[in-house]
C-alpha positions in Angstrom: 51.6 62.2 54.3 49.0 65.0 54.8 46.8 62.4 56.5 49.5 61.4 58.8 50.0 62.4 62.0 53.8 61.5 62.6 56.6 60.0 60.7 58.8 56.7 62.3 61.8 56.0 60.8 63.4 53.2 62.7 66.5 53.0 60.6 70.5 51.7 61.6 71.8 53.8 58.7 71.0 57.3 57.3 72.6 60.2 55.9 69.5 62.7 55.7 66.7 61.2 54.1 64.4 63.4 52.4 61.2 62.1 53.9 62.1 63.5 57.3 62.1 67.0 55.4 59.3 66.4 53.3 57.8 65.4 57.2 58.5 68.8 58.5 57.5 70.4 55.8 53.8 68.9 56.6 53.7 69.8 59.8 54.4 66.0 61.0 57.0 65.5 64.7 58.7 62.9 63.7 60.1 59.8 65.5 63.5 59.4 64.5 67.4 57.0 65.1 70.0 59.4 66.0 71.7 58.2 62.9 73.4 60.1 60.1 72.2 64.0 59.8 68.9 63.3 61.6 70.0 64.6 64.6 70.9 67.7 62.5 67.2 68.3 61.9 65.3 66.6 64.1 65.2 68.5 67.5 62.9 68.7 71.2 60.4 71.3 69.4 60.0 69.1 66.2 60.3 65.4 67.0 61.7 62.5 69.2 65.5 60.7 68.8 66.0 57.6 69.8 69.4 55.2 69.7 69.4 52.5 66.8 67.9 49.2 67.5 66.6 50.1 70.5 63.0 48.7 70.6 62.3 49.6 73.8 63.5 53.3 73.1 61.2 53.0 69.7 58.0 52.0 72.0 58.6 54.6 74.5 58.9 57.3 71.9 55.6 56.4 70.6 54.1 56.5 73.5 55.4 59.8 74.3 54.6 61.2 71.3 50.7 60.1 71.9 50.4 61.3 75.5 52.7 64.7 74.8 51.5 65.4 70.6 49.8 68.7 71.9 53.7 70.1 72.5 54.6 69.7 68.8 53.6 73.0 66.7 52.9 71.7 63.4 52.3 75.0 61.9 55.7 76.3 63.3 57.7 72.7 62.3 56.0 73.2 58.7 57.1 77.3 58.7 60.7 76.4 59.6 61.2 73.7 57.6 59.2 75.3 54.4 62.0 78.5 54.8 64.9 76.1 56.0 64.5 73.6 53.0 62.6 75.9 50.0 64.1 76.1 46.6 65.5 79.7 47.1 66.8 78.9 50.3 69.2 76.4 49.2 69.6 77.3 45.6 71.1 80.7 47.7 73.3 78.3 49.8 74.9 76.6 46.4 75.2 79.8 44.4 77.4 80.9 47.8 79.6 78.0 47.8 79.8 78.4 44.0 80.6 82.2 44.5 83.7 81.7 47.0 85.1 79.0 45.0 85.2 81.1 41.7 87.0 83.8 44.0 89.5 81.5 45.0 90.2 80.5 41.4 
């Protein structure tokens, strides 16, 4: 992935594959379906969405992405994702849900 320089996922069906993190993390935009919890991650500043099944949508992305690449930071996408996604980041998340459900008990 390091010798990439974009991820494509073409996909009908998602929930929030890990590759488009693991993407971010590198640096990579990323050429997405709004599908799932893509959209969740996948933004203007890191990436392109496009509707499911649509080819044409697909090709024009790609295109975009070639003509417009300089407008993706890949430093920043890699900083923000590296914070959003790190091991302390969401190990803190789970410990907080764990926290507020053993108040509740």
């Amino acid at each position: 992935m390091k010798q990439a320089s974009a991820l494509v996922l073409f996909s009908y069906y998602e929930n929030l594959p890990c590759v488009i993190l693991e993407a971010q993390c590198c640096g990579l935009p990323v050429i997405a379906t709004r599908t799932g919890g893509i959209a969740e991650v996948v933004d203007e500043k890191n990436g392109i969405l496009i509707t499911p099944g649509d080819e044409n949508g697909l090709s024009n992305a790609m295109h975009e992405l070639v003509n417009a690449y300089h407008r993706f930071d890949q430093k920043e996408t890699a900083r923000i994702a590296m914070h959003k996604f790190s091991y302390e980041t969401v190990g803190q998340e789970i410990k907080t849900v764990y926290d507020r459900i053993a108040r509740q008990g």
